[in-house]
Phi, psi and omega in degrees: 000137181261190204243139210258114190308034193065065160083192172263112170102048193239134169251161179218150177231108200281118173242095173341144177293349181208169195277147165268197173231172187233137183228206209271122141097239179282140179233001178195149178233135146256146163252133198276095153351089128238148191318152209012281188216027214302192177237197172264314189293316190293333220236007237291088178257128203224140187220132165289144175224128177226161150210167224216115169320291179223159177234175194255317183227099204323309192303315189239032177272142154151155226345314195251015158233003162226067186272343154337317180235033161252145184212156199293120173262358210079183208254112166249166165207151188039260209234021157266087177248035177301061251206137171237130186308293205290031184233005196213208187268338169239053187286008170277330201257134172289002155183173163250164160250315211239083188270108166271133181246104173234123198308124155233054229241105147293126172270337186289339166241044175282140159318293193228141183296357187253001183294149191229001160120183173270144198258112190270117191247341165152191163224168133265139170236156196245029183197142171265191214228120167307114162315134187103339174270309220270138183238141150225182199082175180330141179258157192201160159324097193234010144186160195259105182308296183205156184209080196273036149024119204261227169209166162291176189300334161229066178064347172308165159307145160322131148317171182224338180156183329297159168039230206286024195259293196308094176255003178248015170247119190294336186303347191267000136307318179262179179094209171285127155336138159233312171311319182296335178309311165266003178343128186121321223267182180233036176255095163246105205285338190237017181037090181290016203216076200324114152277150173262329193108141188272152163328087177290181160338121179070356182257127179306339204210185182262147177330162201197137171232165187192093198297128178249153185263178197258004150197157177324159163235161202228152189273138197264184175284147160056069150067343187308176182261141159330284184235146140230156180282082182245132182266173167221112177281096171298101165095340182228077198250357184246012193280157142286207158276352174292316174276338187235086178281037178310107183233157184223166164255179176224139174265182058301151190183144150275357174243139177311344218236003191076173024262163185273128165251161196277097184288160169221162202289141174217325176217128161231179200264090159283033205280258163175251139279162191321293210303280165308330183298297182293323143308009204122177184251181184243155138300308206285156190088333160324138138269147178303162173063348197273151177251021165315109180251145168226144181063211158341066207256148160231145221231140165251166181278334184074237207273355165236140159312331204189153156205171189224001186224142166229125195242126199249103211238113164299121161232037148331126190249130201297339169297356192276325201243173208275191188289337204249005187285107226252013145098178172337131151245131176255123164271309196194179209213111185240141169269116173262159181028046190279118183292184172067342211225140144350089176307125135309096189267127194278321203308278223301321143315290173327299193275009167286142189263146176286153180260076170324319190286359172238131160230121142276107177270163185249134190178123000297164141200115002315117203245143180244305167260335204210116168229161202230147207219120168257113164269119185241156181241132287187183183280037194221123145345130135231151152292120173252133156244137208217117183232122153226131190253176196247181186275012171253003202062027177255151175291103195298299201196159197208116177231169191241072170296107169283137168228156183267171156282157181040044197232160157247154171224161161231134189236136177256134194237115187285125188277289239332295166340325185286135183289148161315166165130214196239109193260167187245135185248179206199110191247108177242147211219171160310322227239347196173178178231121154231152236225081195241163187256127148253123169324059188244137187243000000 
């Protein structure tokens, strides 16, 4: 028997024992009751269908007190409840959890005077969800689509390499911000960061990368911003945008493949000193509607509901910079203020200082069993605790290094154990906190 949404214009909101997927063709049925065989035209009892990644509260979440993370799958009636994401508003996400069911059953073409609306008997769903897909925690950059490399300013290649030479590997886009992690300091020991590059000879745009994120971010109400952007200016990380205008636009789609809309900018990093920088963005200088960011940008989706690919466009302009200037850099790409998930807070980035009274390198990085760490110290005994953490924050692995004064050690901490990616090794001294990104294949 099926169960009656309260009547006509009445809901229920339904939670799978698991996550679905959205696959090739019907991904999901609802079944409606009715006494016999009706049709829609004998019978027409009609329901709106939305679903949800994550909600902020299972008892009262749906469209319309979270309308942010619900998207429409369409309209079923009597005993056609067929419905496919990619036919609908929520054709960014690759599952779902969470199903609304709201009666829109006209009484005025009702059969019978005894009628209660449409009666919901369950769903189905036709596709599992691949172990291993579903991501929590901070939504962030989790593989590189594409990576179209402009040149420097006076026409060479992106460097390529070794180590800290090597500005042309996009995977150092994902994960967690590093740079934003030191601020003040101009030590970036593994160039934590993809340059794109100027406009070559002949190409309508500047160099261009383009990210799928590790779940849709979805647009929130009243404008907030979405996404951010964090650049990294080598070496000139305490400059503003008047001295280093390094700018990029920003995109969205639900598809790799486009089409791209155009995001627009709502606070970008005019920043000044290190101070300013950790305290906020500027508003000023935006053009309306546009996602022209320069350095640090924070982004609204605008005209989309939801993306799940972010295309990252250098629009710098190269007369401003020296011959050897390699144009916009993304150290990373964060989802802000996505409900259901541990809100990413930029200050907890921002405010961390770089440690001067310590310099640590990291080597190999990329690492596959084993990376080592050199510490030299300055004229204080210190204790180094060296944590690397995974991209959910939890602490992978935790060593205590007694160092002496004015010595280098090098201590090696066995990977092997770690699944690939890109992990934050999180190095704390007496004197300060410093913040690196690792590499492990």
């Amino acid at each position: 028997m099926g169960v009656d949404v309260s009547g006509f214009g009445g809901s229920i909101t339904l939670v799978a024992d698991r996550p679905f997927a959205n696959g090739p063709g019907i991904d999901l049925f609802v079944t409606e009751t009715s006494y016999g065989s009706p049709s829609c035209s004998s019978y027409p009892e009609r329901a709106d269908v939305w679903v949800a990644q994550v909600v902020c509260d299972e008892e009262t979440s749906s469209p319309y007190t979270e309308p942010s993370n619900w998207f429409k799958l369409g309209q079923v009636c009597a005993v056609d409840g067929a419905l496919d994401f990619d036919a609908s508003e929520a054709t960014c996400l690759s599952w779902a959890k969470y199903v609304f069911i709201q009666d829109r059953t006209n009484p005025g073409e009702y059969p019978s005077s005894n009628g209660d609306g449409y009666d919901v008997d369950g769903f189905n769903a036709f596709h599992e969800v691949p172990l291993g897909t579903i991501t929590e925690g901070t939504v962030t950059a989790s593989s590189v689509v594409a990576y179209l490399p402009g040149t420097r300013k006076n026409g060479t290649p992106i460097p390529s390499g070794p180590g800290m030479n090597r500005r042309d590997d996009p995977s150092r886009a994902l994960g967690l911000p590093v740079q934003g992690l030191v601020v003040g300091t101009t030590v970036d020991p593994i160039n934590s960061f993809v340059a794109l590059g100027y406009k070559p000879a002949g190409s309508a745009e500047g160099g261009s990368l383009i990210v799928e994120l590790s779940r849709p971010i979805f647009n929130q109400n009243g404008g907030d911003a979405d996404l951010i952007i964090f650049e990294t200016s080598y070496n000139q990380a305490n400059k503003g945008c008047s001295s280093y205008p390094e700018h990029a636009r920003v995109y969205g789609s639900c598809s790799p493949l486009g089409p791209w809309v155009e995001l627009v900018a709502v606070q970008s990093n005019l920043g000044g000193n290190a101070g300013q920088r950790i305290n906020g963005f500027s508003t000023g200088g935006l053009a309306a509607g546009s996602s022209n960011i320069c350095k640090d940008g924070k982004l609204d989706l605008g005209d989309l509901l939801s993306a799940r690919y972010i295309k990252v466009v250098d629009n710098s302009n190269r007369n401003q910079f020296n011959n050897t200037a390699d144009a916009y850099d993304v150290d990373a790409i964060i989802g802000l203020g996505q409900c259901g998930t541990p809100d990413f807070k930029v200050e907890h980035i921002l405010s961390m200082i770089a440690n001067d009274a310590v310099e640590i390198s990291i080597f190999p990085n990329p690492a596959i069993d084993q990376v080592s760490f050199n510490i030299a110290t300055s004229d204080v005994n210190e204790n180094v605790t060296i944590e690397i953490v995974d991209n959910l924050g939890r602490k992978m692995v935790s060593q205590v290094v007694n160092v002496a004064s004015n010595s280098v050690v090098v201590n090696d901490i066995n990977i092997s154990d770690l699944t690939a990616g890109i992990y934050m090794v999180v190095i704390n001294t007496s004197t300060g906190r410093e913040v690196q990104k690792l590499i492990k294949n």
